[in-house]
PDB file of N, CA, C and O in Angstrom:
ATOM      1  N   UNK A   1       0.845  -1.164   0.000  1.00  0.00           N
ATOM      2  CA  UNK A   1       0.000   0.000   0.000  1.00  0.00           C
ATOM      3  C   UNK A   1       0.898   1.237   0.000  1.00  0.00           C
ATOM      4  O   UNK A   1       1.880   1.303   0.740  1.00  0.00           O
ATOM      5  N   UNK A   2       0.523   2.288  -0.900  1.00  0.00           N
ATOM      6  CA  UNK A   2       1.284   3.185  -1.052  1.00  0.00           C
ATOM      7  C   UNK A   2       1.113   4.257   0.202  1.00  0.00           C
ATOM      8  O   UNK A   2       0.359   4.040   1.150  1.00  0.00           O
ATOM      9  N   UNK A   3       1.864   5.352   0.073  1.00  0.00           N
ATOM     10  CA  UNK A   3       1.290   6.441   1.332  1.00  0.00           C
ATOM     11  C   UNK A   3       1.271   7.443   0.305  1.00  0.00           C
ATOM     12  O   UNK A   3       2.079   7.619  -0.607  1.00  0.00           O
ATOM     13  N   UNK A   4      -0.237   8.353   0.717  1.00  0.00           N
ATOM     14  CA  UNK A   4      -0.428   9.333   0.015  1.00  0.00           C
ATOM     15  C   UNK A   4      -0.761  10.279   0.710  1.00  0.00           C
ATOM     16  O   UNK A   4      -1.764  10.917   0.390  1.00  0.00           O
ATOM     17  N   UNK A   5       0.042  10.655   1.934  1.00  0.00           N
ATOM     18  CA  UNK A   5       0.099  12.326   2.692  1.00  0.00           C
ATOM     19  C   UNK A   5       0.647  12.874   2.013  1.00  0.00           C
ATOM     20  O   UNK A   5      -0.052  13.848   1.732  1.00  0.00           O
ATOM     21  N   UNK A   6       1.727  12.921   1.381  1.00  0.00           N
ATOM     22  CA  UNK A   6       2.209  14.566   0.662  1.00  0.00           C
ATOM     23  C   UNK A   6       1.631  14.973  -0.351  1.00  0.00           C
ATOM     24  O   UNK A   6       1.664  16.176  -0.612  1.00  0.00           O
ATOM     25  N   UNK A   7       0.875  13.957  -1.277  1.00  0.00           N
ATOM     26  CA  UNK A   7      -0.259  14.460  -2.043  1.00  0.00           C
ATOM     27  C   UNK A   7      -1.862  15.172  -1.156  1.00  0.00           C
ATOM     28  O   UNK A   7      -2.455  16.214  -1.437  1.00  0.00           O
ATOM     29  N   UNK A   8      -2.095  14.455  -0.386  1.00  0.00           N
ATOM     30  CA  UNK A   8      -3.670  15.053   0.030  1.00  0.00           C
ATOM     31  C   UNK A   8      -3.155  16.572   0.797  1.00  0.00           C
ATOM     32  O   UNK A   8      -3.788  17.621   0.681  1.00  0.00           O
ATOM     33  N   UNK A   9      -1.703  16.398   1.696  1.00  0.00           N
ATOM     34  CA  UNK A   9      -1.702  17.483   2.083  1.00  0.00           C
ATOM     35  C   UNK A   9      -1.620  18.567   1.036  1.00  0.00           C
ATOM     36  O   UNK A   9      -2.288  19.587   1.204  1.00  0.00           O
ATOM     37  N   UNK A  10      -0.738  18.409  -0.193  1.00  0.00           N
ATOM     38  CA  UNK A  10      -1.096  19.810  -1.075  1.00  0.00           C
ATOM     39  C   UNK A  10      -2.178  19.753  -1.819  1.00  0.00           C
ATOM     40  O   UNK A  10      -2.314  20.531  -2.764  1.00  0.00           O
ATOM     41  N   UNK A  11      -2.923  19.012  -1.570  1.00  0.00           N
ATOM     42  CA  UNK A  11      -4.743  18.747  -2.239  1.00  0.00           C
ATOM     43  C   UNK A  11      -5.389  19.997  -0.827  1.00  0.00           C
ATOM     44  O   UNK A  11      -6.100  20.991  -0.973  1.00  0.00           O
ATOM     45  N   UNK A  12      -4.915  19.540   0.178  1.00  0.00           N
ATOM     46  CA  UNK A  12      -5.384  20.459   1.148  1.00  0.00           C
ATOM     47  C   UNK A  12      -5.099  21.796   1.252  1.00  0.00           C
ATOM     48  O   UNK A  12      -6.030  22.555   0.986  1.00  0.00           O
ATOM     49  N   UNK A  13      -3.915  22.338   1.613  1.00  0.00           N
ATOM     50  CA  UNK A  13      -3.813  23.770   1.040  1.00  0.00           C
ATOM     51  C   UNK A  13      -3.560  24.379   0.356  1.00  0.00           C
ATOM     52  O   UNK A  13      -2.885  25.372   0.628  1.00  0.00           O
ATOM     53  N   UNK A  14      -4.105  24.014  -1.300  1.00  0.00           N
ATOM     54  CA  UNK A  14      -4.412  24.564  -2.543  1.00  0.00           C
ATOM     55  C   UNK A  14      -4.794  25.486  -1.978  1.00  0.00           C
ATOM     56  O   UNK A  14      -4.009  26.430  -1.885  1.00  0.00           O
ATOM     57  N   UNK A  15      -6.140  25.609  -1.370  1.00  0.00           N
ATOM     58  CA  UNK A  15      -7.192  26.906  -1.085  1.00  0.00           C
ATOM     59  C   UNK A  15      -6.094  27.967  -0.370  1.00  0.00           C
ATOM     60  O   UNK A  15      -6.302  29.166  -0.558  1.00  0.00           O
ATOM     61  N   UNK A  16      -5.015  27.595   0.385  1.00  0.00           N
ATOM     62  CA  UNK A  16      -4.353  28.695   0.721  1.00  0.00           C
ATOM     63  C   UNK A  16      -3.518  28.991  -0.195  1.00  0.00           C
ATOM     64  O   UNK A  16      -3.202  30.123   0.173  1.00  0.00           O
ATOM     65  N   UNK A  17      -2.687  28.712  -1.510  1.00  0.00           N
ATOM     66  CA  UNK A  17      -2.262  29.293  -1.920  1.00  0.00           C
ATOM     67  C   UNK A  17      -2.028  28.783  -3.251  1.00  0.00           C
ATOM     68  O   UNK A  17      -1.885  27.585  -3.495  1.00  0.00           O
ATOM     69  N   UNK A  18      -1.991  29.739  -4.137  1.00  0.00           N
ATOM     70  CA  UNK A  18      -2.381  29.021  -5.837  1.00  0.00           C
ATOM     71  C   UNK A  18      -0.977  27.885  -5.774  1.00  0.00           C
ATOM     72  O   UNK A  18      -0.515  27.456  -4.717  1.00  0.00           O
ATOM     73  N   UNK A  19      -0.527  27.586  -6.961  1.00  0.00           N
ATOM     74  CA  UNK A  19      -0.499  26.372  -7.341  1.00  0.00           C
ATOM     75  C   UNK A  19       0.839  27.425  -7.502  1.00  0.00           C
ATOM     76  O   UNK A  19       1.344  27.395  -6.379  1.00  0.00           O
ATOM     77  N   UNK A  20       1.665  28.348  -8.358  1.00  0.00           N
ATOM     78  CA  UNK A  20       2.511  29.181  -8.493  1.00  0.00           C
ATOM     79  C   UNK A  20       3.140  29.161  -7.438  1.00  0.00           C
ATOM     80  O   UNK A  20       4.212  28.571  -7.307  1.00  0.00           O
ATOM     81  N   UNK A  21       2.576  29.784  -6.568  1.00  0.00           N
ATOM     82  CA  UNK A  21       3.434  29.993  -5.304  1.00  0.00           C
ATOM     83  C   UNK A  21       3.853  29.083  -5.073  1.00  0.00           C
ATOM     84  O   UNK A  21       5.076  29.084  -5.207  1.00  0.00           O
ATOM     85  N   UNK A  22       3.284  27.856  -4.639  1.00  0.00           N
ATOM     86  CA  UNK A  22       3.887  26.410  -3.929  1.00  0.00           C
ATOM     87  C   UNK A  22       4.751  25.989  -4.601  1.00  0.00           C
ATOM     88  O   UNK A  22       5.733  25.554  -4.000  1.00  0.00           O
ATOM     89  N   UNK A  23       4.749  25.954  -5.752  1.00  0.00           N
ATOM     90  CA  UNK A  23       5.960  25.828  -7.034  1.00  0.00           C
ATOM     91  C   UNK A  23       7.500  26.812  -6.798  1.00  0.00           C
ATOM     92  O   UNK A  23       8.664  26.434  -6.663  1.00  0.00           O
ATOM     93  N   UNK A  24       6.988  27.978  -6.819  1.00  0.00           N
ATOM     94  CA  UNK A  24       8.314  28.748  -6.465  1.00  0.00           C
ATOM     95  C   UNK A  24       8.450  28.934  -5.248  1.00  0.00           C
ATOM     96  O   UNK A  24       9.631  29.280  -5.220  1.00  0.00           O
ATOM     97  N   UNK A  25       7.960  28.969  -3.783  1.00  0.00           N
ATOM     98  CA  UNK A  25       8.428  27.835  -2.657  1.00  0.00           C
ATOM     99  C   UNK A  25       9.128  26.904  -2.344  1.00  0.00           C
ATOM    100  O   UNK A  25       9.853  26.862  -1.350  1.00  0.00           O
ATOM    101  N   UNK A  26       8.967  25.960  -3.260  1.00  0.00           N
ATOM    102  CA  UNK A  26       9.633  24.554  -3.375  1.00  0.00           C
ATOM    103  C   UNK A  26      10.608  24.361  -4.529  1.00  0.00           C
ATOM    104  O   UNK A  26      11.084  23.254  -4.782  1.00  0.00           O
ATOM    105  N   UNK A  27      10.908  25.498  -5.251  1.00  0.00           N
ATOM    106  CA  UNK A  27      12.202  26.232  -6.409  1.00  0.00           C
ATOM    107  C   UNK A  27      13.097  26.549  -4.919  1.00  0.00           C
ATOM    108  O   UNK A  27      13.915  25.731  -4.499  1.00  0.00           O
ATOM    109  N   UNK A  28      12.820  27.785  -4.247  1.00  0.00           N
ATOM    110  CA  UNK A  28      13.257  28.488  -3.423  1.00  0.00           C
ATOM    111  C   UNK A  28      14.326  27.575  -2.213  1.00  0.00           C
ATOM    112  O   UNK A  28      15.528  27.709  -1.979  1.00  0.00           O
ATOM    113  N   UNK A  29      13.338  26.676  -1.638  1.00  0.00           N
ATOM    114  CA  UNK A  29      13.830  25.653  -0.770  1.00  0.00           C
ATOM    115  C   UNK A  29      15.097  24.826  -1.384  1.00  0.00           C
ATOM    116  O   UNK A  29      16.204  24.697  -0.862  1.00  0.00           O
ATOM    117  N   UNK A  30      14.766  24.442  -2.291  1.00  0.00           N
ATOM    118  CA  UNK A  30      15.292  23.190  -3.283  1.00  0.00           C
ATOM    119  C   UNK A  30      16.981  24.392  -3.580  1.00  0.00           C
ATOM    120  O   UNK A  30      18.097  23.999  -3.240  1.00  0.00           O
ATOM    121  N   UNK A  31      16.765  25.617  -4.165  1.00  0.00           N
ATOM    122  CA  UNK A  31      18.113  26.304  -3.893  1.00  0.00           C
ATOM    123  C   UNK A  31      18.498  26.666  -3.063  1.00  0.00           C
ATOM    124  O   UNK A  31      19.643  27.108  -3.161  1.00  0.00           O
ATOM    125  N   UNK A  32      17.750  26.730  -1.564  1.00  0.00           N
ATOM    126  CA  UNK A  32      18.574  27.258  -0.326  1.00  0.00           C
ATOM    127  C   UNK A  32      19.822  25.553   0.394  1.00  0.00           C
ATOM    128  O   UNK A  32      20.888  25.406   0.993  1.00  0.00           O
ATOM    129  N   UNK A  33      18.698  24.664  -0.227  1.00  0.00           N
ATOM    130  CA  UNK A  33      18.931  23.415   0.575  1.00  0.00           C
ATOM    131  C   UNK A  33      20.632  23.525   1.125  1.00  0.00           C
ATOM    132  O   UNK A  33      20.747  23.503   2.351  1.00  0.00           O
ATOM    133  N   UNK A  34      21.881  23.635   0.355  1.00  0.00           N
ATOM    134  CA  UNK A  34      22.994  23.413   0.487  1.00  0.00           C
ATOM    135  C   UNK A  34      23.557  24.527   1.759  1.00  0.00           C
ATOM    136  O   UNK A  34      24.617  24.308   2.346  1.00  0.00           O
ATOM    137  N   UNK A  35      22.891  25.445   2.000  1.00  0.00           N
ATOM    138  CA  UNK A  35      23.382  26.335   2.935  1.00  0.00           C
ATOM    139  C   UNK A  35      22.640  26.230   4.143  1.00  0.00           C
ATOM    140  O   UNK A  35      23.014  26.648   5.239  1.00  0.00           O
ATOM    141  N   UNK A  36      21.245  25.478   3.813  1.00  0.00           N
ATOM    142  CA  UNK A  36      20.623  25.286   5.239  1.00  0.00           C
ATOM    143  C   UNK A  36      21.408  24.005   5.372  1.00  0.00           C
ATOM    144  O   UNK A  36      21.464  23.950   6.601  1.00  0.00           O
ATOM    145  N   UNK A  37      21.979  23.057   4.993  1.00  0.00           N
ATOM    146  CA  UNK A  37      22.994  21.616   5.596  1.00  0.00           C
ATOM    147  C   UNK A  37      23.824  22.512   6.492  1.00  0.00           C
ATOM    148  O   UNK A  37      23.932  22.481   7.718  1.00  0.00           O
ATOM    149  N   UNK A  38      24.449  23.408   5.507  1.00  0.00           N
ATOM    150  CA  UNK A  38      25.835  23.554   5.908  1.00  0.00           C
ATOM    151  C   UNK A  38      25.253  24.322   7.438  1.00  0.00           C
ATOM    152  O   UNK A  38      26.073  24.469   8.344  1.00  0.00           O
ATOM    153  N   UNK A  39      24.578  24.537   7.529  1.00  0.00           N
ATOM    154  CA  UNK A  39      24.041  25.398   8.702  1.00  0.00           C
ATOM    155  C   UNK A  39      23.914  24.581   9.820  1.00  0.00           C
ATOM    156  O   UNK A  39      24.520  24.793  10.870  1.00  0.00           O
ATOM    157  N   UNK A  40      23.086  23.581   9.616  1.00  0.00           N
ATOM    158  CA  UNK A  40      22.806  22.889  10.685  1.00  0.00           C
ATOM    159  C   UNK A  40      24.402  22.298  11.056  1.00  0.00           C
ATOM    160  O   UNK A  40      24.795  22.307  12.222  1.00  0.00           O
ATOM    161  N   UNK A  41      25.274  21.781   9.912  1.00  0.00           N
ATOM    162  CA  UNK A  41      26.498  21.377  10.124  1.00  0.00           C
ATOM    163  C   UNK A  41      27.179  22.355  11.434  1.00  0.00           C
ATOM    164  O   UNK A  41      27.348  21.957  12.587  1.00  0.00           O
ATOM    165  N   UNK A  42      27.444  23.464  11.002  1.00  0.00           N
ATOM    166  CA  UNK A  42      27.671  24.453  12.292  1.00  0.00           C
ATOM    167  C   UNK A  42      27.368  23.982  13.396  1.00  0.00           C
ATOM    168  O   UNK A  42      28.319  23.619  14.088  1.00  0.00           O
ATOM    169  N   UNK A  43      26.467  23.875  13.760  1.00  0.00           N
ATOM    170  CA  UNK A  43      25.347  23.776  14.841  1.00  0.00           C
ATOM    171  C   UNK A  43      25.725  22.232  15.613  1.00  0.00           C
ATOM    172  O   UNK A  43      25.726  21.924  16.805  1.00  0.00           O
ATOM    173  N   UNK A  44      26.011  21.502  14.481  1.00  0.00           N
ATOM    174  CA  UNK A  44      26.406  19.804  14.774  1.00  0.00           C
ATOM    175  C   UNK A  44      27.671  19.884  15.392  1.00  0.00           C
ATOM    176  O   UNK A  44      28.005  19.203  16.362  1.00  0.00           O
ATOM    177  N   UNK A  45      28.546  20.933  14.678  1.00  0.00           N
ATOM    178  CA  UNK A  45      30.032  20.429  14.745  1.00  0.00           C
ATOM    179  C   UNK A  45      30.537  21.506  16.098  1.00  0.00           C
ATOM    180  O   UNK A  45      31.736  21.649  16.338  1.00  0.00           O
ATOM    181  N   UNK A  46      29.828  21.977  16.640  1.00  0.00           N
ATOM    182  CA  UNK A  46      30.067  23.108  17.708  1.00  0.00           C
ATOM    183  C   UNK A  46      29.306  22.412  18.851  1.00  0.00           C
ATOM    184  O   UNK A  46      29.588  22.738  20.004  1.00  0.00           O
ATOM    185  N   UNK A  47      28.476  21.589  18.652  1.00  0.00           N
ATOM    186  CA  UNK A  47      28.291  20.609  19.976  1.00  0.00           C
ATOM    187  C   UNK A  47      29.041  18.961  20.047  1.00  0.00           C
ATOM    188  O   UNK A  47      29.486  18.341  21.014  1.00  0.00           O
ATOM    189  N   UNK A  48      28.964  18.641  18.767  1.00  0.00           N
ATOM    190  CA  UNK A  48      30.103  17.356  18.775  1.00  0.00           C
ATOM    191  C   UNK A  48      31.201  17.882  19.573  1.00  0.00           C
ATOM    192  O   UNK A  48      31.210  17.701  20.791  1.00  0.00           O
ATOM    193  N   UNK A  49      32.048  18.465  19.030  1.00  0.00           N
ATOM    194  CA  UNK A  49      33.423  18.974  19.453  1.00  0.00           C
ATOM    195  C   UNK A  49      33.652  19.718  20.983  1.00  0.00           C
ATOM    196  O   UNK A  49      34.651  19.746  21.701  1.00  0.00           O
ATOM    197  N   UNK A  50      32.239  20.330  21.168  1.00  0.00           N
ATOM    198  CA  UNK A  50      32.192  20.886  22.340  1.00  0.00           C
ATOM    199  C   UNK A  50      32.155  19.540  23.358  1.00  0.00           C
ATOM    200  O   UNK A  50      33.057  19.135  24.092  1.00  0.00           O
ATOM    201  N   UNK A  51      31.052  19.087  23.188  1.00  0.00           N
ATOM    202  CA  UNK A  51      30.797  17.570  23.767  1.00  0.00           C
ATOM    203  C   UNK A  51      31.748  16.743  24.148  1.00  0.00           C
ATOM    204  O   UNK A  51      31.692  16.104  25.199  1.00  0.00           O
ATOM    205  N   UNK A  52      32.710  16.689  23.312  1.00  0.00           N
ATOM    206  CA  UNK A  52      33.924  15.404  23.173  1.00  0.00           C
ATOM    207  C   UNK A  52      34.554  16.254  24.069  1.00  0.00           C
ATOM    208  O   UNK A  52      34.752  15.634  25.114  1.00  0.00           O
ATOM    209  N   UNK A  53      35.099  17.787  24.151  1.00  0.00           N
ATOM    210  CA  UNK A  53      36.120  18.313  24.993  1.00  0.00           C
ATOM    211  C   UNK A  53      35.329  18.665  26.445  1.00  0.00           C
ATOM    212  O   UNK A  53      36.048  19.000  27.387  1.00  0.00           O
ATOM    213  N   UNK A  54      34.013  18.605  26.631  1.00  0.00           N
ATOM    214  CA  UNK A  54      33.790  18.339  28.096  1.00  0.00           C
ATOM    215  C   UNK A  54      33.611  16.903  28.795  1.00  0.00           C
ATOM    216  O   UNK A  54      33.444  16.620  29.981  1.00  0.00           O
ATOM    217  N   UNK A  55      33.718  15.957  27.457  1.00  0.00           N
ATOM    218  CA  UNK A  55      33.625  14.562  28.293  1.00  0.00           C
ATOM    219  C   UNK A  55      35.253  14.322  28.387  1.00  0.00           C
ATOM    220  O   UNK A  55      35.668  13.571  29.270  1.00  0.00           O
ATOM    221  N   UNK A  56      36.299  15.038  27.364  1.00  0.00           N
ATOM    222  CA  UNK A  56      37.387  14.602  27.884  1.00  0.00           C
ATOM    223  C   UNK A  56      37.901  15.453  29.700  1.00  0.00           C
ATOM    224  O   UNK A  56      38.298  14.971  30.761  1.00  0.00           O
ATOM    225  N   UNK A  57      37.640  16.710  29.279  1.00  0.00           N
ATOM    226  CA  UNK A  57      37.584  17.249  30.746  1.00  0.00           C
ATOM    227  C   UNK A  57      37.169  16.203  31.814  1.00  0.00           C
ATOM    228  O   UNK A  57      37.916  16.030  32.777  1.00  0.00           O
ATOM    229  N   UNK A  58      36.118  15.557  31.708  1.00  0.00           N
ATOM    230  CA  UNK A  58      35.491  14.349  32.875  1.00  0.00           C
ATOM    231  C   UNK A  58      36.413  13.648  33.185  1.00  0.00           C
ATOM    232  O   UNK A  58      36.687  13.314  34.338  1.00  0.00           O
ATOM    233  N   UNK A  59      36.845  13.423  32.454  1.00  0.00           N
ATOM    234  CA  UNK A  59      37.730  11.679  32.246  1.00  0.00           C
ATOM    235  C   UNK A  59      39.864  12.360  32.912  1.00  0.00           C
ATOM    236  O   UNK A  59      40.616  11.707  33.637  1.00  0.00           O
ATOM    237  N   UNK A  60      40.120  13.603  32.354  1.00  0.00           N
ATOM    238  CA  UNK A  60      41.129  13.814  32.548  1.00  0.00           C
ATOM    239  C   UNK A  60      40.906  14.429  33.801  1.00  0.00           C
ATOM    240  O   UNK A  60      41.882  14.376  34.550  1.00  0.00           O
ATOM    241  N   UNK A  61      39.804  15.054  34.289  1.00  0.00           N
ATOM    242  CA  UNK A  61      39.918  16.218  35.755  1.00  0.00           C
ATOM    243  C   UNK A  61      40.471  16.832  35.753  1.00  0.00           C
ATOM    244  O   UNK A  61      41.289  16.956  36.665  1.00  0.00           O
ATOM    245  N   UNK A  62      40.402  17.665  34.697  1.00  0.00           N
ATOM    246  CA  UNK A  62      41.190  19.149  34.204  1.00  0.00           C
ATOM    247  C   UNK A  62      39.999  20.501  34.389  1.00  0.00           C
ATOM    248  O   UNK A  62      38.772  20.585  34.453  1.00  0.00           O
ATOM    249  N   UNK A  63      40.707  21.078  34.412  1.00  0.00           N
ATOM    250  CA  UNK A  63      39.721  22.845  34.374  1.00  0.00           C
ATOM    251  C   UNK A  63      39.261  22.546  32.684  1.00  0.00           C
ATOM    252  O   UNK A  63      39.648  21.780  31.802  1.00  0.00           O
ATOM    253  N   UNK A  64      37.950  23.889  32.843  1.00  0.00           N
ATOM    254  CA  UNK A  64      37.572  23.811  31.215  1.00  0.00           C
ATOM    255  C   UNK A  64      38.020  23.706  29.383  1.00  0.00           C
ATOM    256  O   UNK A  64      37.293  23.615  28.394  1.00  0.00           O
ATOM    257  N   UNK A  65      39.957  23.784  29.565  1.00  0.00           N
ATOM    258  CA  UNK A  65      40.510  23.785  28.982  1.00  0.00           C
ATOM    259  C   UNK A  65      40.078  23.027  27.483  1.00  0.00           C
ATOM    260  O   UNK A  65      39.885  23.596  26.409  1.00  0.00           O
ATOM    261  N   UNK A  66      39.994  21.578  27.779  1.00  0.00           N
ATOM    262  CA  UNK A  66      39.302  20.691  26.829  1.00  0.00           C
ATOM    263  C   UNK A  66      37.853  21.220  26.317  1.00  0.00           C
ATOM    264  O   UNK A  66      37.306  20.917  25.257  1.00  0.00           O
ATOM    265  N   UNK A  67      37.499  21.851  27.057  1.00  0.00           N
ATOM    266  CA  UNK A  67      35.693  22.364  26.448  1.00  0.00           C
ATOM    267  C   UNK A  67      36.312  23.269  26.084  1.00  0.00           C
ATOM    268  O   UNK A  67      36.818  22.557  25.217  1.00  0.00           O
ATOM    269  N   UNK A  68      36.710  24.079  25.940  1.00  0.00           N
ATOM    270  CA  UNK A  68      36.964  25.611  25.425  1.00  0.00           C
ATOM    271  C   UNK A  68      37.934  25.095  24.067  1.00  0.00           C
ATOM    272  O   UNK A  68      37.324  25.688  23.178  1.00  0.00           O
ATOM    273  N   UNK A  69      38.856  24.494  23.487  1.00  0.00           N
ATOM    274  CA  UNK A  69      39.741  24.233  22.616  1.00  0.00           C
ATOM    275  C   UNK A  69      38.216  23.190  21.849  1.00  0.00           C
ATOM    276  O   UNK A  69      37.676  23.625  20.832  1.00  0.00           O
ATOM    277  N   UNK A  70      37.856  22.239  22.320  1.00  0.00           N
ATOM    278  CA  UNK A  70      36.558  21.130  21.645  1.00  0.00           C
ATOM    279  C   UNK A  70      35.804  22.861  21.054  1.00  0.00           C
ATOM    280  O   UNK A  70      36.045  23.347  19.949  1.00  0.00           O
ATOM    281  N   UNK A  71      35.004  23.436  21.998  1.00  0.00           N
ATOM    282  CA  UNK A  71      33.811  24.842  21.224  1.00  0.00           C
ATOM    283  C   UNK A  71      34.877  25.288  20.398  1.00  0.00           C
ATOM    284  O   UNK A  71      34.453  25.359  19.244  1.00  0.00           O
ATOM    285  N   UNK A  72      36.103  25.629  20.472  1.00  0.00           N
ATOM    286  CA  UNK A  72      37.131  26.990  19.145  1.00  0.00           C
ATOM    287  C   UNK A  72      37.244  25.834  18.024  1.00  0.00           C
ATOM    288  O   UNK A  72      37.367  26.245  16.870  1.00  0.00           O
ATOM    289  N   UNK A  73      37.219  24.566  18.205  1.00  0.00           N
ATOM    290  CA  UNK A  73      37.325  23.655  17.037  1.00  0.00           C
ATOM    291  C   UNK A  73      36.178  23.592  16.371  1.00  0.00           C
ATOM    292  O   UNK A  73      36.004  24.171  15.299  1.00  0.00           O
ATOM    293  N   UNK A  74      35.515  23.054  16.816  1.00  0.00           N
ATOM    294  CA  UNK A  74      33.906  22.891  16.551  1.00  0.00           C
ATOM    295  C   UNK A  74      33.610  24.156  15.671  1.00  0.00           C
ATOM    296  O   UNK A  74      33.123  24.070  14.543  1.00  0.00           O
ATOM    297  N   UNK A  75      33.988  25.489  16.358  1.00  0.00           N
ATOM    298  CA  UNK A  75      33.805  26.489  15.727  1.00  0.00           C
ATOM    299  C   UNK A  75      33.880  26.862  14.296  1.00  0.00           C
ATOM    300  O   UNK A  75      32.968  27.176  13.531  1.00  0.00           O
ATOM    301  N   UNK A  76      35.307  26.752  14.068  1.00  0.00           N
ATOM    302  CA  UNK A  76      36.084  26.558  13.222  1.00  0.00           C
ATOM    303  C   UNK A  76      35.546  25.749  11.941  1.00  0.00           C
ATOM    304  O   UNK A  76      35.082  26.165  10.879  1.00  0.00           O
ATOM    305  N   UNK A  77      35.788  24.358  12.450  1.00  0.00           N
ATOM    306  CA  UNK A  77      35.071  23.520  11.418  1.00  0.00           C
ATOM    307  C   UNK A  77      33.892  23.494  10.975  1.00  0.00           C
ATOM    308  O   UNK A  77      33.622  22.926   9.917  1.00  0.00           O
ATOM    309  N   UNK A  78      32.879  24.188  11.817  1.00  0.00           N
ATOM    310  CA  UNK A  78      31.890  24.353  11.300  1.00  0.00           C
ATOM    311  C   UNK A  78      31.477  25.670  10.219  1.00  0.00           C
ATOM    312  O   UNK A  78      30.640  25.666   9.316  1.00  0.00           O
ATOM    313  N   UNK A  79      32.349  26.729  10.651  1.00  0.00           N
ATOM    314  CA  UNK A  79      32.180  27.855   9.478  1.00  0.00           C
ATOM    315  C   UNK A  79      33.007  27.551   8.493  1.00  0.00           C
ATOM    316  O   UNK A  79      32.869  28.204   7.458  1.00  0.00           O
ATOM    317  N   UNK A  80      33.954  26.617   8.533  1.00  0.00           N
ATOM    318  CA  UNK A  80      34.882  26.151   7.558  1.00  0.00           C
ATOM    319  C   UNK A  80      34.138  25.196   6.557  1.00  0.00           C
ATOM    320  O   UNK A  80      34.467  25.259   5.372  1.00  0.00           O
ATOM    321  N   UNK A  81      33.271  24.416   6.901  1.00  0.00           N
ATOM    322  CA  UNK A  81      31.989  23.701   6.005  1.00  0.00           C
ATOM    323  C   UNK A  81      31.069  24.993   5.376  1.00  0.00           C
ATOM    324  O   UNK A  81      31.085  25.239   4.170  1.00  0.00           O
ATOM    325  N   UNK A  82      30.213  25.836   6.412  1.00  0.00           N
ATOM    326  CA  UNK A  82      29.376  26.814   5.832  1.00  0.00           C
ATOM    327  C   UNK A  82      30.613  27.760   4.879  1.00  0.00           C
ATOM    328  O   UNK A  82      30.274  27.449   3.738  1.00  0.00           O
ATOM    329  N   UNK A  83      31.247  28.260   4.795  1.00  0.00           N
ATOM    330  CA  UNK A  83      32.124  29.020   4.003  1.00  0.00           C
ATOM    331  C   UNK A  83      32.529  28.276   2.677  1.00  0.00           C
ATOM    332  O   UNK A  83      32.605  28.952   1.651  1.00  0.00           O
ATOM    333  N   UNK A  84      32.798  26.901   2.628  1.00  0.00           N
ATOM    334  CA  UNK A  84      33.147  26.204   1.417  1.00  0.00           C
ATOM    335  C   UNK A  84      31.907  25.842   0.952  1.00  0.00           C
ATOM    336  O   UNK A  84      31.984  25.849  -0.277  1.00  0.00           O
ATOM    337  N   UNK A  85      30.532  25.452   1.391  1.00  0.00           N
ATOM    338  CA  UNK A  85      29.388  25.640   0.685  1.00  0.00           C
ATOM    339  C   UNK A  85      28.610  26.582   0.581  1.00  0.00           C
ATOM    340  O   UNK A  85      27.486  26.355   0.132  1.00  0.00           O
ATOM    341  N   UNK A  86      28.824  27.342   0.801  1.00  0.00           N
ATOM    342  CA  UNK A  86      28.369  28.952   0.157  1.00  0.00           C
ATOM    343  C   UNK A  86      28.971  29.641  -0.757  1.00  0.00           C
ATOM    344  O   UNK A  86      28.343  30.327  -1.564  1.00  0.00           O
ATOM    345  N   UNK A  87      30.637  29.517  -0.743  1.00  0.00           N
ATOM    346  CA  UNK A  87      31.745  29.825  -1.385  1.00  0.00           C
ATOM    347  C   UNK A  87      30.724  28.827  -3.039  1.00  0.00           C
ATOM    348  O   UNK A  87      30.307  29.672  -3.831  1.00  0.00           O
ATOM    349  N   UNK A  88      30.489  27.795  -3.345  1.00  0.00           N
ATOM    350  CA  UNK A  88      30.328  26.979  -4.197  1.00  0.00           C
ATOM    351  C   UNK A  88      29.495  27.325  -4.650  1.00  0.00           C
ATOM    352  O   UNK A  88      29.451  26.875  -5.795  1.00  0.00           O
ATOM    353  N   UNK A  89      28.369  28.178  -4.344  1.00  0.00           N
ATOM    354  CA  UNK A  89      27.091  28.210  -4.936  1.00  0.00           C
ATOM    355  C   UNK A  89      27.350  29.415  -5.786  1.00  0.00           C
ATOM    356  O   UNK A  89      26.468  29.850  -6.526  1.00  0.00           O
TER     357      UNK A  89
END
């Protein structure tokens, strides 16, 4: 049996908005897509990295050193992804 929600749902809000719009909506999305990744990437790679340098802090019983170098990495690599896929487009 097939699934047919993403059809009934735009069967459903036709009435809100012509058929055009939803089209160049979903143009719009479809070209942002590579910079909203790289975005969330940010977001991933600034708590991975943060993460790993406060669980190494746990494990070594050091001051925040490891969390603070894990967040400037994280940092880093993550505008270093958003910058090379934005740079591309």
């Amino acid at each position: 049996m097939t699934d047919h929600r993403p059809q009934t749902f735009w069967r459903s809000i036709k009435f809100l908005a012509p058929a055009r719009s939803i089209r160049y909506l979903q143009r719009n999305l479809n070209r942002g897509e590579p910079s909203i990744l790289a975005s969330y990437a940010l977001i991933g790679a600034v708590i991975a990295f943060g993460g790993a340098g406060y669980m190494l802090d746990r494990y070594v019983d050091s001051s925040p050193w490891f969390l603070i170098a894990g967040l400037l990495l994280g940092i880093c690599a993550g505008f270093y992804n958003l910058v090379k896929t934005t740079w591309r487009l």
